[in-house]
N, C-alpha and C positions, 0 to 999 in steps of 0.2 A: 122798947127802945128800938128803935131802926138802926137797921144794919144796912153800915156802910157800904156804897158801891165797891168796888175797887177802880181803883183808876181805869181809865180808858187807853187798850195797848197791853194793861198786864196781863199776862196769859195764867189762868188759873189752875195751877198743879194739881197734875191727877195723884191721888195717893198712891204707894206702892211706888214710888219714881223719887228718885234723890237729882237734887238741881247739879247739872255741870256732869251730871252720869252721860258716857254715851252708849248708843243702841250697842250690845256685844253684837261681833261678825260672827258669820257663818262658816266654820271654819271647813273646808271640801278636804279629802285627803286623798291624795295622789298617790297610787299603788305603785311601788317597788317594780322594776322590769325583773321577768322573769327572764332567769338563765336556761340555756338549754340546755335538756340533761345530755350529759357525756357519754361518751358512747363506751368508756373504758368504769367498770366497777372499780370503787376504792378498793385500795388495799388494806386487808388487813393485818396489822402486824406479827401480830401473835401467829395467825396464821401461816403468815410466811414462812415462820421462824420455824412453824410444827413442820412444814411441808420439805424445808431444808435436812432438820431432823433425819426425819425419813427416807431422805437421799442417802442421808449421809450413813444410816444404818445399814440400807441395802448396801451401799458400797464397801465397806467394812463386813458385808456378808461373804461379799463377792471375794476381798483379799483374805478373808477368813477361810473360806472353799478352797481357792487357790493358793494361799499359805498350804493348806493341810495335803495338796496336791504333792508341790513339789517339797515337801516334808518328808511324804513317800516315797515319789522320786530317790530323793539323798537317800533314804535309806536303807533300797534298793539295792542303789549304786555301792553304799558302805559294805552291804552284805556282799555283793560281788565281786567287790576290792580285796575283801578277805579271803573271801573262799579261791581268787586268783593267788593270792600270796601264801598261801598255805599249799596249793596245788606247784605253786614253781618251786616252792624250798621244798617241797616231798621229792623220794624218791620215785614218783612215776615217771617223769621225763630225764631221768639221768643219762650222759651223754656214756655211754658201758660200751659202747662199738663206734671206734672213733678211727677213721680210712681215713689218711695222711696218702697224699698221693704223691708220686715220684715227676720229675721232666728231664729234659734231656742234661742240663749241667745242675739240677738240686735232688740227689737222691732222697728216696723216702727215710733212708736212714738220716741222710742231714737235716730233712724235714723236722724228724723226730727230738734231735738232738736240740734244734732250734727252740721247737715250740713247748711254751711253760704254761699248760692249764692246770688252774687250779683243781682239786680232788672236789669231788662229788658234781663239777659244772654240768649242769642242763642245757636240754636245748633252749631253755627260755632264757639263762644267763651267760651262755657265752658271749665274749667279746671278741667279735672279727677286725676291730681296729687294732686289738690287742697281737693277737697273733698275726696281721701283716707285718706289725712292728717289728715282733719275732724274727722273724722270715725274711724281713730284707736285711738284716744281719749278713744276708748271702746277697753279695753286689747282683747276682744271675736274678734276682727276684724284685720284681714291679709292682705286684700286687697277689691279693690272695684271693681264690673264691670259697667261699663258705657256706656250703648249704646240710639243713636239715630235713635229716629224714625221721619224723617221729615213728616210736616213743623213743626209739635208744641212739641210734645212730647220726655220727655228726662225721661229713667229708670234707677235709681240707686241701685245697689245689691249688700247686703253686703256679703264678704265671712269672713267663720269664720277659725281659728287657727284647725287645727286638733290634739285631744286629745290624746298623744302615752300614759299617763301615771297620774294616781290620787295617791298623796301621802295623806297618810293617817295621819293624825300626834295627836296621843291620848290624849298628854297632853291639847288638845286645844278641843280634839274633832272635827277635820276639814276636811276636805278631799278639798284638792288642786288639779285644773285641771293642767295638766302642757302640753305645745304645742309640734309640732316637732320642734320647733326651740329652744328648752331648756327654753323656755318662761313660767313663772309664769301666769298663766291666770284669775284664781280667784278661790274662795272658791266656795264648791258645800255643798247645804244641805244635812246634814247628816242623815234627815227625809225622808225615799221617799215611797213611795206605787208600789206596785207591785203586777202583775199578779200571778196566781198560779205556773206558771213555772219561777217564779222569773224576770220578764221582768220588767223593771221600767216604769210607766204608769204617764203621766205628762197631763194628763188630769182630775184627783183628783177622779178617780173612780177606785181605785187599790181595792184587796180582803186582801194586807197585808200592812202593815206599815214596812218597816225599819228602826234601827234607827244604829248609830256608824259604826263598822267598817263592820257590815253586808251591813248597807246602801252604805258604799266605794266599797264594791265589787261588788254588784248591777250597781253601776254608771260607773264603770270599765266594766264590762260587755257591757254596753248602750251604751258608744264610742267606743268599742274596744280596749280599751285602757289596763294597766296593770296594778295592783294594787301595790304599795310599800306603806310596812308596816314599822313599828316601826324604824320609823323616828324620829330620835332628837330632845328633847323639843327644844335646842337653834336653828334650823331651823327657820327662820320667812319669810315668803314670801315675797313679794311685787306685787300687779299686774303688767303685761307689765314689768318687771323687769328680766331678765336671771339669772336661777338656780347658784348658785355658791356654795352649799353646796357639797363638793368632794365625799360624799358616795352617796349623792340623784345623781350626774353626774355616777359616778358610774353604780349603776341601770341603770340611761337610756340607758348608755351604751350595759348593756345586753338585754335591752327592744331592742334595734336597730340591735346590734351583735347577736340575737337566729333566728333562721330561723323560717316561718309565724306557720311550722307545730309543730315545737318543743313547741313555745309561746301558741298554744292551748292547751299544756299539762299544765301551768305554771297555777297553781290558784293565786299565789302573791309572790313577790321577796322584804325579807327582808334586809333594810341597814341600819345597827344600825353602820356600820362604813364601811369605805372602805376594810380592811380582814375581816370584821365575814358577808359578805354578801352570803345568800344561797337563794336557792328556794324552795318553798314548790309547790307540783304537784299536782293535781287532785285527783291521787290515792293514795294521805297523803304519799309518799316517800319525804325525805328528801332531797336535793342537795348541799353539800357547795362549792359555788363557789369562794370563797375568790376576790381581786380583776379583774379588768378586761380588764387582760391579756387573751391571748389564748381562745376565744369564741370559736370560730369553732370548737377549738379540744377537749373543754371541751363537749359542746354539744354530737359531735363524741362518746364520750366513754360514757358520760353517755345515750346517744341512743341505744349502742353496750350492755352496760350491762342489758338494760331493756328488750331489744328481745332476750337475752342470757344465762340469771338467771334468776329465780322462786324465789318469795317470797326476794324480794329487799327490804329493809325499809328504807338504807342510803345511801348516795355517796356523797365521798369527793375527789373533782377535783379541789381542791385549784393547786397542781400539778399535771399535767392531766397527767404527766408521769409518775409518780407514784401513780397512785390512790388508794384509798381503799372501801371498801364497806361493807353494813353489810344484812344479809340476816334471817330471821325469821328462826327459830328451825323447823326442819320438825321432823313429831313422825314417 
């Protein structure tokens, strides 16, 4: 039998091939862009953590050393603390020679009588605020010194008030020490004996007797002090007690405001009230100073008028601005 053509235009299928298959593609594959390596190595965790570790041991070594340092230290210290408070409460430094010294108005005996130490005190436990306390019980007394002399001995010395100023006060007959601290300090007798040049001698072998306000002047003299006269009966002192009479504050005020040179001129500065206060000088010239205001500038003029007039007898500086003055008759 003959086999048929096939039409003319069919295309005759190769086997191995299915109709409406098409060709598979080529498929190329496109490589990945490479990253550039980092210049920094990962971290690793674990690592980290070990590396922290190890910090953290050393450092805990270090406060471990130094814990056990100042461990030492305190313990040291404890031991030293002890062995010092066992050495003060012993009797090695016991105060057993204890020199109370005397001054001119607080005997050693009144010293004595004063001060209250305790039995067995050392030199590591006495108390020197203790015994000033004691001690200005006596108006004369300001402060104390206190010094140790190891192992035994302890010297106590009294210091006294410094006298700027003796009020005089006649209805009493008395003459008052008064301090720098405006301090009432005590009566002074108004009896004293003294040398030919008038120096007061407290050893009872003077060539004259003083007695009133001669004796005040004398004793003003003796501390360097200033004399203030005709002082107010109602004035009443107190020892240890601060001035509060306005005309005696007054005064010391100019006792404090005249300069050291001018105060050598000054024989006595009277305060019969806060304005009628004047000075009387050496060379018997009068000053009225009225209150005290303007020291300096009174001082000033009545200095200027002294080197600068002949035959002065008064000056009144109550207003140093307007001053007046009176001067002796010349023939």
């Amino acid at each position: 039998m003959a086999t048929p053509k096939p039409p003319t235009g069919t295309k005759t299928l190769r086997p191995g091939r299915t109709l409406g298959a098409s060709k598979p593609r080529s498929l190329t594959s496109v490589p990945a862009t490479a990253k550039k390596p980092s210049g920094k190595k990962g971290v690793n965790p674990l690592s980290s953590l070990g590396a922290m570790a190890n910090k953290t041991s050393d450092a805990a070594s270090v406060v471990t050393g130094k814990g056990k340092i100042v461990g030492g230290v305190l313990a040291v210290l404890a031991v030293l603390v002890v062995v010092a408070i066992v050495v003060i409460n012993s009797g090695l430094f016991t105060a057993t020679d204890i020199q109370i010294q005397g001054s001119e108005h607080v005997t050693k005996h009144d010293a004595i009588q004063l001060i209250d130490l305790p039995e067995g005190t050392s030199l590591f436990n006495v108390d020197p605020d203790q015994i000033t306390e004691d001690l200005k019980q006596n108006p004369w007394v300001s402060g104390v010194d206190v010094q140790r002399q190891f192992p035994h001995t302890l010297i106590i010395t009294p210091m006294e008030r410094k006298v700027i100023a003796i009020a005089y006060i006649s209805s009493d007959d008395l003459a008052w020490a008064i301090g720098d601290d405006d301090t009432w300090i005590a009566p002074l007798s108004t009896s004293v004996e003294v040398d030919d040049q008038g120096n007061v001698i407290t050893t009872g072998q003077g060539s004259n007797t003083l007695t009133g306000i001669d004796a005040a002047l004398a004793l003003a003299k003796h501390y360097g002090a200033v004399l203030l006269t005709d002082v107010s009966a109602d004035v009443a002192p107190v020892s240890g007690q601060a001035v509060s009479s306005k005309a005696v504050k007054a005064g010391l005020d100019y006792v404090r405001g005249f300069s050291s040179e001018f105060l050598g001129q000054v024989k006595d500065i009277s305060t019969p009230s806060v304005e009628a206060i004047s000075a009387n000088l050496n060379n018997g010239i009068e000053v009225s100073l009225g209150d005290s205001d303007d020291i300096v500038k009174k001082e000033r003029v009545v200095t200027k008028l002294l080197s600068q007039v002949e035959g002065v007898t008064y000056i009144n500086v109550r207003s140093p601005g307007n001053y007046t003055f009176r001067n002796a008759p010349t023939s």
